[in-house]
C-alpha angles and dihedrals in degrees: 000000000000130000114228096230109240094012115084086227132124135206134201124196138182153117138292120194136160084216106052087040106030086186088077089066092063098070115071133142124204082354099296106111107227129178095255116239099256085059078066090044090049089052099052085046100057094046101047082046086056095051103040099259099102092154104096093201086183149350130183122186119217113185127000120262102244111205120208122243085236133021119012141249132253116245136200126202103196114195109187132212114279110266135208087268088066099237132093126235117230131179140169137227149179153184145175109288091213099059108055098180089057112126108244121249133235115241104152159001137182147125133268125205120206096197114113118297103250116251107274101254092201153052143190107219101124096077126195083039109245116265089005110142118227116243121201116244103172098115091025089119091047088052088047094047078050089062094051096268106134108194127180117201103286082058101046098087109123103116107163144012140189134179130218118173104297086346129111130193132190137179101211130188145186111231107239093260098071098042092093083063100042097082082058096067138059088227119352111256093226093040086057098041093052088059089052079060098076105064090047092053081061103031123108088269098267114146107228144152137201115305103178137339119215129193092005114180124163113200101183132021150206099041126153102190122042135172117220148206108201106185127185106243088174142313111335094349128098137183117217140199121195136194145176125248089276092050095251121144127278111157144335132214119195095190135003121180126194132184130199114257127189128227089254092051079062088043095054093050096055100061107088085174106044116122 
């Protein structure tokens, strides 16, 4: 973490392997392995936590961040001053780290608030939710697999799911293995990304990823079971409440957006030297 002299800005920088954290090799989407989105998310969420704007107003994501088979690549985590808005702008960026005269790459851009995080209208008690109807998720990574979604086991949490008119529910959980990380996160990458699952096992089939978050606040960190309330705000966008085992609040989402992406815009991305 290092303060820009002057500025008022602050910039974060590391380091991001497959190698150093094995549970980045276990995301990876028409076989390129790619920091989820809610790794972004995670990001913007622990710097705007370390400078007192832990309201991430809104985030939107503008190219994947591809991960090398071997090696790593350098990342940058940019808060802004605050501006007459009130809000601070933050983005991300990477590059090889083995190429430091790389330009960097674009991942994302958005905007924090540091005003009180509202009060969590909502809770999760009632579990399993009342007139919500099972549905069976026993192959669900084999269907996902199907789509193009390749998970290894971190990522393999979604371990029950219930509809209820546009609603979706999920019971979502970390595999032993990961609990040791899970204190060192807001949310768990993985833990967030397997609830994103259930609305793809029932979704018309489409392979897509995170597009933008809007009106992001985490109440509580460090889980590694939620429960979740994934509602259709419109087409392709959802709102979500989580919360822990207890039903107690997480974190709430007011808008995700996803878009649909093809095996050569990964490609693509993943070409630092193309022409």
């Amino acid at each position: 973490m290092t303060e820009v002299a002057g500025g008022g800005s602050v910039v974060f920088s590391g380091r991001l392997s497959p190698a150093v954290q094995p549970w980045l090799a276990d995301h990876a989407v028409n076989g390129t392995v790619l920091l989820p989105g809610t790794g972004l998310l995670e990001l913007v969420l622990r710097a705007g936590g370390e400078v007192g704007w832990p309201l991430v107003r809104e985030l939107t994501l503008q190219a994947p961040l591809v991960l090398p088979v071997e090696g790593g690549v350098q990342v940058q985590v940019v808060v802004g001053a605050q501006e007459e808005s009130g809000g601070r702008a933050v983005s991300i960026h990477s590059r090889p780290e083995d190429d430091p005269m790389a330009p960097w790459t674009g991942h994302a851009e958005g905007l924090l608030g540091a005003e009180p995080l509202p009060v969590a209208g909502f809770e999760l008690a009632q579990w399993p939710p009342v007139d919500a109807v099972a549905v069976e998720v026993g192959d669900a990574y084999e269907v996902l697999l199907g789509m193009g979604y390749e998970y290894g086991p971190v990522f393999q949490g979604l371990r029950a799911l219930w509809r209820r008119g546009e609603e979706v529910f999920a019971e979502v959980a970390l595999p032993e293995q990961a609990h040791g990380d899970a204190a060192r996160f807001g949310v768990h990458p993985a833990l967030l990304d397997a609830v994103l699952h259930a609305p793809l096992v029932v979704g018309d089939g489409q392979t897509v990823l995170p597009f933008s978050w809007a009106g992001v606040c985490l109440y509580s960190a460090g889980a590694t079971e939620v429960r979740a309330r994934i509602a259709r705000v419109r087409e392709n966008t959802v709102a979500l409440t989580i919360a822990d085992s207890t039903g107690a609040p997480v974190v709430s989402i007011e808008a995700l957006a996803a878009r649909p992406i093809s095996a050569d815009q990964l490609t693509t991305a993943h070409r630092t030297d193309s022409l």
